[in-house]
C-alpha positions in Angstrom: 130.9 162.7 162.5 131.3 159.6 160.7 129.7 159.0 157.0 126.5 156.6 157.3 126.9 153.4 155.3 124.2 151.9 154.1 123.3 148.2 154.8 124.3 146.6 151.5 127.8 148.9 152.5 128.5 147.6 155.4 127.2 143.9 154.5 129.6 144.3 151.4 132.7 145.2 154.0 131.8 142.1 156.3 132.1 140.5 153.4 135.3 141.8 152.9 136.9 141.3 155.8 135.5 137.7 156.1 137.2 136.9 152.7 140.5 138.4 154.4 140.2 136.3 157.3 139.8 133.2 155.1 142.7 133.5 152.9 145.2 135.0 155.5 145.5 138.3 154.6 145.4 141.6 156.5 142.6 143.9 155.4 139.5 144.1 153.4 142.0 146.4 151.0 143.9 143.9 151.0 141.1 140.9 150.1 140.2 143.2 147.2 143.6 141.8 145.6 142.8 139.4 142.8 143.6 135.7 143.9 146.3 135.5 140.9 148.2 138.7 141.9 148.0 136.9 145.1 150.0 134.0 143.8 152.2 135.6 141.6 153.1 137.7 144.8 153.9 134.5 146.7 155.2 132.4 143.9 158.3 135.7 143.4 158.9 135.5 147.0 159.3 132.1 147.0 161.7 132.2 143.6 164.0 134.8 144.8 164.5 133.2 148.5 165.1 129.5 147.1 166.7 131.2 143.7 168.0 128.7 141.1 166.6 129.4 137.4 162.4 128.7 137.2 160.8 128.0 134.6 156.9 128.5 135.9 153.3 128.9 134.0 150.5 128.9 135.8 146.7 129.4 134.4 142.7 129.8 136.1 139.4 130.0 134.6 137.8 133.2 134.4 134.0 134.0 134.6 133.3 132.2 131.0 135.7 129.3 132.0 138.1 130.3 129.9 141.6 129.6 130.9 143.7 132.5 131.3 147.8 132.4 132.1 148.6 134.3 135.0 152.4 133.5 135.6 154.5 133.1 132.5 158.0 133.0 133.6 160.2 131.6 131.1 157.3 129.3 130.0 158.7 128.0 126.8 162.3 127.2 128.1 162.9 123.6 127.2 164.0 121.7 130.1 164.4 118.0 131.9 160.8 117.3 133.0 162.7 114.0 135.0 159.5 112.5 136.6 157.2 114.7 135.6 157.5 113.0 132.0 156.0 109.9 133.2 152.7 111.8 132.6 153.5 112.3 129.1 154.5 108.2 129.1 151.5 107.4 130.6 149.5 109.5 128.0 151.3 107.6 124.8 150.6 104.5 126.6 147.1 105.1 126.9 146.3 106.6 123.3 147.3 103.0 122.3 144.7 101.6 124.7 142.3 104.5 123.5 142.6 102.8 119.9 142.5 99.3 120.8 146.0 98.1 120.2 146.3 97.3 123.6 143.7 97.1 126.9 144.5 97.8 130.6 144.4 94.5 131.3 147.0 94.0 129.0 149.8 91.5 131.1 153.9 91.9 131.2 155.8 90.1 133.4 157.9 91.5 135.6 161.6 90.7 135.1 164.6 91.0 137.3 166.7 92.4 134.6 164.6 95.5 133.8 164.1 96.4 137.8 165.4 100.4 138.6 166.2 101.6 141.8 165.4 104.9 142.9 161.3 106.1 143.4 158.8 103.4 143.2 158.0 100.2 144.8 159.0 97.5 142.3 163.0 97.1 143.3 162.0 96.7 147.0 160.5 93.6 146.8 163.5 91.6 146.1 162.0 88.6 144.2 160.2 89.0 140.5 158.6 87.1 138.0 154.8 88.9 139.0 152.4 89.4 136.0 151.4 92.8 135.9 148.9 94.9 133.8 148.5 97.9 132.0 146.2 99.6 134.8 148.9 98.0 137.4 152.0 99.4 136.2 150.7 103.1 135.5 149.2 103.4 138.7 153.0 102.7 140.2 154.2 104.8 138.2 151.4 107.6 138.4 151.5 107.4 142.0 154.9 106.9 143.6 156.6 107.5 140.5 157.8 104.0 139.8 160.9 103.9 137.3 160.8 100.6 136.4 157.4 100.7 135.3 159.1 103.2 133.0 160.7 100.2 131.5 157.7 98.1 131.0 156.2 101.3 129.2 158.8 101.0 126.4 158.4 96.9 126.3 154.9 98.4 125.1 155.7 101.5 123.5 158.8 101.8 122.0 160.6 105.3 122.4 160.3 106.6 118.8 156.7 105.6 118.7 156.3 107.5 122.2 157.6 111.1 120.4 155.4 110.0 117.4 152.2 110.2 119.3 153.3 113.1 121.3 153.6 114.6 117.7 150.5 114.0 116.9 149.0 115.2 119.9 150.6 118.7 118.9 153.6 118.7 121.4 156.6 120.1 119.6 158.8 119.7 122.7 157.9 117.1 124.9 159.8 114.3 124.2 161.5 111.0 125.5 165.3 110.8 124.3 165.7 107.2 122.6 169.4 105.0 123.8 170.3 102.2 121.2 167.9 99.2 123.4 164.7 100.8 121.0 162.4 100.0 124.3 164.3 101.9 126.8 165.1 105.9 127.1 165.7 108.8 128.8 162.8 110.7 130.5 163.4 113.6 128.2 162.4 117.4 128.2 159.1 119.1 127.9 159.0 123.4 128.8 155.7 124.9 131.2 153.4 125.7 128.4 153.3 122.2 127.3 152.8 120.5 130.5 149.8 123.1 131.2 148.3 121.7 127.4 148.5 118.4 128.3 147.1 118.7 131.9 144.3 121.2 130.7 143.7 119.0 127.7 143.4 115.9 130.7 141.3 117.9 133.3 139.1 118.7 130.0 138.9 114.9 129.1 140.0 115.5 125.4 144.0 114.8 126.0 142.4 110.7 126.0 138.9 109.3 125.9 137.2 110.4 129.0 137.7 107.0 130.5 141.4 107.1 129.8 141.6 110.5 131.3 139.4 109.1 134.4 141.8 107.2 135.1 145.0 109.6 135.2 143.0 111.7 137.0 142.1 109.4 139.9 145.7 108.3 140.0 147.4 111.3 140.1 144.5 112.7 142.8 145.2 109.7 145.0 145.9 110.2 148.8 148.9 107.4 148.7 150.3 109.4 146.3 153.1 112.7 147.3 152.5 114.9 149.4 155.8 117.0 149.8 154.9 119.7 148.0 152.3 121.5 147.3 149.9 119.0 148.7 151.6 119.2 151.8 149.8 121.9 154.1 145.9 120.6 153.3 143.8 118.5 154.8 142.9 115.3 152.9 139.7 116.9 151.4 141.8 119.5 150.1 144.6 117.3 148.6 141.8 115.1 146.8 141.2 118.0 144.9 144.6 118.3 143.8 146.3 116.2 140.7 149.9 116.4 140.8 153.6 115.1 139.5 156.6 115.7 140.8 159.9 115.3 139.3 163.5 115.8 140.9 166.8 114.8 139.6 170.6 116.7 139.1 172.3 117.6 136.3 175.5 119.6 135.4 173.6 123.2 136.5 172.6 121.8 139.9 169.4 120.4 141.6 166.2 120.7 139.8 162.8 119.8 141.7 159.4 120.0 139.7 156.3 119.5 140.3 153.2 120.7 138.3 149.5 119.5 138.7 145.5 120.8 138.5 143.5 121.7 141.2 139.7 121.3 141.3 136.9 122.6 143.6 134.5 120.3 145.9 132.6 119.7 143.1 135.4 118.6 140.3 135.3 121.2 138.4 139.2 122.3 137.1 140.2 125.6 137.8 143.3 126.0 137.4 147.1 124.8 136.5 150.0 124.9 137.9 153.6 124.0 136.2 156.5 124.8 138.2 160.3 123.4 136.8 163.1 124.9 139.1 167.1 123.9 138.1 170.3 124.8 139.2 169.5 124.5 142.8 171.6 123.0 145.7 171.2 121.2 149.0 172.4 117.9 146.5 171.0 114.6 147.6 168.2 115.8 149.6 165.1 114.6 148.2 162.8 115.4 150.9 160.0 117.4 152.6 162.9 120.1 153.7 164.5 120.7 150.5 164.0 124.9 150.2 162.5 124.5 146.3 159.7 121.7 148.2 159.1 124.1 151.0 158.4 126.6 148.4 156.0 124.7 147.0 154.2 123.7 149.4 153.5 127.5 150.5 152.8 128.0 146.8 150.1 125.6 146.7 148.4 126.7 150.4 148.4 130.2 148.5 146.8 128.6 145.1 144.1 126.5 147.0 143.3 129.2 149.3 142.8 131.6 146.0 141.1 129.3 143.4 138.7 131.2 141.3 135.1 130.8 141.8 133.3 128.0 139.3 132.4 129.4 135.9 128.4 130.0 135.1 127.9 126.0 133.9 127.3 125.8 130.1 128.2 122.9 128.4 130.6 125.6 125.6 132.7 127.0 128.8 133.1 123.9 132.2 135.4 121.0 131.9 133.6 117.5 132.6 133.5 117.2 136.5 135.9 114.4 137.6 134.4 114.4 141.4 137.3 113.3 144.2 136.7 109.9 145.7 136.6 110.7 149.4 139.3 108.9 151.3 137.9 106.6 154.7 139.9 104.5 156.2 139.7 101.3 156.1 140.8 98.3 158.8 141.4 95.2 157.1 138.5 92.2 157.2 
């Protein structure tokens, strides 16, 4: 004869189950896995089928809102961020609007000599001479990863002045790498454990002034923004919630395709970090949706947004400032 469970039992397995059913897994057993050993599980089986070297840290809040690490592989290797950087750019950029030397409204023009090819907008257009702001230029190069805007960072902020406020920000790695021009560099390198501090330090509004971090924020949550990875298998409420940068390039060990980011619940409060640099790769030259590294990522993320932790109790001592999503709707011209 079967054991008798009481109400609050059997409520407590229906809750169980229900919690199975939501994230995709099997069992109520199975349910009772924490969300990180959930990740870590998917992130491994994702690394050894794509293989390559990772270089991954990955962090949630707990029940105080403390933010805990819950992957660390290899999470202080120093490696080529590529476009991932540009968030690093765009936070030297805006510490010099944060102390007045320069406002987003601030104009360059937009010369034919400086124009990059590769991601971004500006070298499609074929004819130059726009004037272009501060605000203007960061959003291109926030959101479709715009390398020329690169460029008009450095007209602005010179490369050794860029590693002087990383410096100061207390990132001992993440750097650009100056060229002889002192307005123009290399991207440089950065390792996970930085790139978690500075998007922690942004989701917490104390990387910037709040308004400056706003701003990042929005951009980088945008829904014109890429969607490849591990924004790809959400529904645009989902990927609102998500603040992300990806970065892809080769170099002498192979393909390398990164992409790190925050996500946030419905309400905007950050819950967790993701920093994922993957090198010596292959499938060369194939910077799309089907590379196996991008695939990977974007069952990663599924797996992260389907396992977020639960909000921390609010107190002002332990929850992030809320930085609420602004709801896409489309819109029809007029």
């Amino acid at each position: 004869m079967p054991a008798k469970l009481s109400r609050r039992s059997a409520l407590g397995l229906g809750a169980a189950a229900a919690a199975a059913a939501t994230v995709g897994v099997s069992s109520p057993a199975e349910a009772a896995v924490s969300g990180n050993a959930r990740i870590k599980r998917v992130y491994e089986k994702e690394k050894a089928k794509v293989g390559g070297m990772w270089h991954t840290h990955m962090a949630a809040v707990d029940a105080t809102g403390a933010i805990t690490p819950f992957v660390e592989d290899d999470a202080d290797h120093v490696t080529y961020g590529y476009s991932v950087q540009k968030l690093a750019v765009a936070t030297a950029v805006l510490d010099k609007v944060d102390r007045g030397e320069l406002t987003m409204g601030t104009k360059l023009d937009l010369q034919g000599d400086i124009i990059l090819g590769g991601s971004g907008i500006y070298f499609l257009q074929g004819t130059y001479g726009d004037d272009l702001t501060v605000a203007g230029f960061l959003t291109a190069m926030l959101l479709v990863s715009d390398n020329t805007a690169v460029r008009l960072c450095g007209r602005l902020v010179p490369a050794l002045e860029i590693n002087e406020i990383l410096a100061a920000k207390g990132f001992a790695q993440t750097r650009v790498i100056p060229v002889a021009n002192p307005n123009r560099f290399y991207l440089g390198v950065t390792t996970p454990r930085e790139m978690h501090d500075l998007l922690w330090r942004l989701a917490n509004k104390t990387l910037l002034s709040p308004a400056s971090c706003d701003f990042m924020l929005r951009v980088t949550r945008g829904l014109s923004g890429y969607h490849d990875g591990v924004r790809r298998v959400m529904s645009s409420r989902e990927r609102e919630r998500v603040a992300t940068k990806y970065g892809a390039d080769f170099n002498d060990l192979g393909e390398s395709r990164h992409e790190v980011g925050i996500m946030f619940d419905a309400n905007g409060v950050p819950l967790l970090t993701y920093a994922m640099f993957a090198e010596g790769l292959g499938d060369p030259e194939n910077y799309g949706a089907t590379h196996p590294a991008v695939e990977a990522h974007a069952k990663i993320g599924r797996t992260l947004i389907d396992n977020l932790p639960p909000a921390p109790t609010a107190t002002a001592a332990t929850v992030a400032p809320r930085s609420k999503p602004q709801h896409f709707k489309p819109v029809n011209g007029g």
